[in-house]
C-alpha positions in Angstrom: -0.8 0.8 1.2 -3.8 -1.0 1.8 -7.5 -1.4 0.5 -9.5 -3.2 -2.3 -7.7 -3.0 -5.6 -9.3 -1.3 -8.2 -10.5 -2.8 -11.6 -7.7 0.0 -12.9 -4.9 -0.8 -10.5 -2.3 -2.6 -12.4 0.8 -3.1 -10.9 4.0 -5.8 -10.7 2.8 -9.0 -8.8 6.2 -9.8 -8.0 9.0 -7.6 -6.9 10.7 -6.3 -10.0 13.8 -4.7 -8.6 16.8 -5.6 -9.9 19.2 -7.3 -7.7 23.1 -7.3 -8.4 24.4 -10.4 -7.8 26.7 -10.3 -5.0 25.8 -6.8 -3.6 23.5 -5.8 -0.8 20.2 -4.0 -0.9 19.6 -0.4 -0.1 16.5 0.3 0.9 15.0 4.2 1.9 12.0 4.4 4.0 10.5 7.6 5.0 7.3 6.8 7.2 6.0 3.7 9.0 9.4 1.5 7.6 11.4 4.0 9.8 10.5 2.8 13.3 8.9 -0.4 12.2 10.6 -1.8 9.0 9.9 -5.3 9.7 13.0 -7.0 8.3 16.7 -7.5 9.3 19.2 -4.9 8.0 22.9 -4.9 8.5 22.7 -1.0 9.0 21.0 2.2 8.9 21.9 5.3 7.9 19.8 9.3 7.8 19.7 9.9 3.8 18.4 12.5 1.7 16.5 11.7 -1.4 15.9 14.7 -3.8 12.8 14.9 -6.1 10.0 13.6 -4.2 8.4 14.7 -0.4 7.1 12.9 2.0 2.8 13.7 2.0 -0.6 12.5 3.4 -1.9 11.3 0.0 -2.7 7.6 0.4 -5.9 6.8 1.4 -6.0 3.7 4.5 -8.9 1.5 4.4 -7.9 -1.1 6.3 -4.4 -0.7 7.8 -5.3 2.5 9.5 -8.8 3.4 8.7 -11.9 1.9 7.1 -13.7 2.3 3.4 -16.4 3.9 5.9 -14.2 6.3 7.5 -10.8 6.1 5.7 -7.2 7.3 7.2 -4.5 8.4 5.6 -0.9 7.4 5.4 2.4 8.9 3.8 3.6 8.8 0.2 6.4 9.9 -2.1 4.9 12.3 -4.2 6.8 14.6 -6.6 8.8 17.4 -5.9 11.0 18.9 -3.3 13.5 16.6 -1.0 12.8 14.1 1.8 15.0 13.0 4.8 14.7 9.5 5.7 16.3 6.5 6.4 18.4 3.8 3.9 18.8 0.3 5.1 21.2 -1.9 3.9 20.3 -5.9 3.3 22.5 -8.4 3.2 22.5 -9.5 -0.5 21.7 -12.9 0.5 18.6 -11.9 2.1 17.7 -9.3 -0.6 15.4 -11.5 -2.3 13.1 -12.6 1.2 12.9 -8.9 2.2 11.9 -7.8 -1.3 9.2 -10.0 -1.0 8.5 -9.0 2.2 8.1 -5.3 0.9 5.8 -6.3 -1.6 3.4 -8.1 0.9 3.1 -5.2 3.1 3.7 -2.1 0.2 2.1 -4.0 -3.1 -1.4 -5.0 -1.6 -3.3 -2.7 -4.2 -0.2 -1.1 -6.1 -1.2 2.4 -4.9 2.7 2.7 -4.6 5.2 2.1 -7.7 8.8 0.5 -6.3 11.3 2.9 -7.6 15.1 3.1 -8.1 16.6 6.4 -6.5 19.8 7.6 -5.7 20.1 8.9 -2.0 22.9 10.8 -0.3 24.0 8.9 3.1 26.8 10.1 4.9 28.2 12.0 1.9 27.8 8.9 -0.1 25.5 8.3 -3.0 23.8 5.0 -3.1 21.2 3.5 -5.3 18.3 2.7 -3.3 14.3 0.6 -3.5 11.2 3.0 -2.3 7.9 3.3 -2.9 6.7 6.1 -5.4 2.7 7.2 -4.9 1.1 6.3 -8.0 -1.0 9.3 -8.7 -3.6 7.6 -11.1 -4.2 5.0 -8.3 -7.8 5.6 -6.9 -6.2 5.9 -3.1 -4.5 8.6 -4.4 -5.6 12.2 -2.3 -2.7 14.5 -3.1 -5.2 17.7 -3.2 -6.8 17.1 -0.1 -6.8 20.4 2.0 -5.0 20.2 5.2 -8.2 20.3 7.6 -9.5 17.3 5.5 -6.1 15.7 6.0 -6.2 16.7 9.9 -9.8 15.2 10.3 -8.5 11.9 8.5 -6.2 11.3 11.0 -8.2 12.3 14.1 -11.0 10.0 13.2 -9.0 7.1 11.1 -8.9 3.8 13.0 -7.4 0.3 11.4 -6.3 -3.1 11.8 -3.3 -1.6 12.4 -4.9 1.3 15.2 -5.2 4.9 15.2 -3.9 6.6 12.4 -2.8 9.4 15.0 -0.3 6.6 16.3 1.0 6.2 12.7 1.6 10.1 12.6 2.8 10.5 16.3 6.0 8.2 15.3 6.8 9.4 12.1 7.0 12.7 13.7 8.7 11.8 16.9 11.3 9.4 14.9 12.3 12.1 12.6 12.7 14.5 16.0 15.0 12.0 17.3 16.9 11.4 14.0 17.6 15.2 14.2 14.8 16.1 11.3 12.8 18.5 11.6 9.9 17.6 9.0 7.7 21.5 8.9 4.8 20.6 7.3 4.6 17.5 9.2 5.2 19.6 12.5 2.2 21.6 11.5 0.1 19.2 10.5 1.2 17.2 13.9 0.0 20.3 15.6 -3.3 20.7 14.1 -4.3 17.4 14.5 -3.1 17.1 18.0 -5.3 20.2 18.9 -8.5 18.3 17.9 -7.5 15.0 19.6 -9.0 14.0 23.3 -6.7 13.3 25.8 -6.1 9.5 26.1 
């Protein structure tokens, strides 16, 4: 999500997602573009997206940490099924919030912009998100959990504490109705180590 690009990051400068002329954009966001996505939508809907989970494996160096003392924030990584949120976009303003996207996903292509299919309201619709690329040098898919727990106690950004950035992912899903486990746990274990504010 944010960093210093690496001499082996290679990624699309411009967004590459194909638009349909005439149609609106779906786009499914499973961390921070739940409560803050930034860009107008004409509606939101809960969606399931199988395949991929939501996971701690992006190292933050600026957003919500520092190349000093780095924080972490959420990927797609492979495997298993996620519970989100799909926005639609107007088709005339696909094009702005794609580029949008790109300035606040894109900054060192440790995500790759993907096409999925997600299930909404017992519909399936094609949908943008942002894959962790697991070659990327922010990638930290094998961190152990007490590693991931200390990231987020001690992580601090532009952007603040990366215990804010996991305190509303969790307590969006809970009001969405999902119950994310691992993130409950790891919630837990990193609110046990953090001083009351």
């Amino acid at each position: 999500m944010d960093g210093v690009a690496g001499a082996e990051d290679s990624w699309p400068r411009r967004p590459n997602v194909t638009l349909d002329p005439g149609r609106d954009l779906w786009v499914f966001g499973y961390g921070s573009l739940m409560w803050n996505p930034g860009f107008s939508h004409l509606e939101c809907r809960p969606a399931l997206l199988h395949g991929y989970h939501r996971k701690f494996c992006i190292y933050s160096y600026r957003y919500r940490g520092t190349p000093e003392r780095p924080g972490l924030v959420l990927g797609l990584d492979r495997g298993g099924s996620c519970r989100g949120i799909v926005f639609r976009i107007a088709h005339g303003d696909a094009a702005a919030v794609l580029e949008y996207l790109w300035e606040r996903e894109m900054i060192t292509g440790v995500y790759r912009p993907t096409q999925v299919v997600v299930t909404a309201g017992g519909e399936r619709l094609r949908a943008c998100t942002f894959v962790a690329q697991r070659r990327h040098s922010q990638y930290c898919g094998g961190l152990e959990i007490s590693r991931v727990a200390d990231c987020i106690r001690s992580g601090c950004g532009e952007r603040g504490p990366n215990f804010d950035y996991l305190e509303n992912t969790v307590l969006h899903l809970r009001e969405l109705g999902i119950r994310d486990e691992p993130l409950e746990r790891l919630y837990a274990d990193v609110v046990s180590g953090v001083p009351a504010r």
